[in-house]
C-alpha positions, 0 to 999 in steps of 0.5 A: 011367724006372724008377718014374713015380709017382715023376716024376709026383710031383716034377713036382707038388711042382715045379708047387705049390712053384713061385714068382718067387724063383727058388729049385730045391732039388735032391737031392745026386744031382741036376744042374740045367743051365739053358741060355740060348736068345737070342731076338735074330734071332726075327724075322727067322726068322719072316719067313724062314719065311714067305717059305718057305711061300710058295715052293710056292704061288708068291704073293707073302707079302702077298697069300698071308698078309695082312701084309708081310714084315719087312725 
């Protein structure tokens, strides 16, 4: 990063000029990718993830967590 204050100040202006129009004013210089992330499977991750931490404790996902897993 070659100059900070200068990253530290477009981040404020990006912060206080920010609103639900969805309007980005970007310099000639400048690129923007916006990159979609689908959230569909989210589930049945955190389930995964919960049997997983499981594993080691050998307990069952109820009686280590408290809640049921997700089918």
């Amino acid at each position: 990063m070659e100059n900070p204050g200068e990253f530290k100040r477009r981040i404020d202006i990006m912060t206080n000029y920010r609103n639900n129009r969805g309007v980005l004013a970007l310099d000639t210089e400048e690129a923007f990718f916006q990159i979609n992330t689908p959230m569909t499977d989210l589930e049945k991750i955190a389930s995964n993830y919960q049997e997983q931490l499981c594993i080691p404790s050998r307990m069952p996902v109820i009686k280590l967590l408290g809640n049921a897993p997700a089918d």
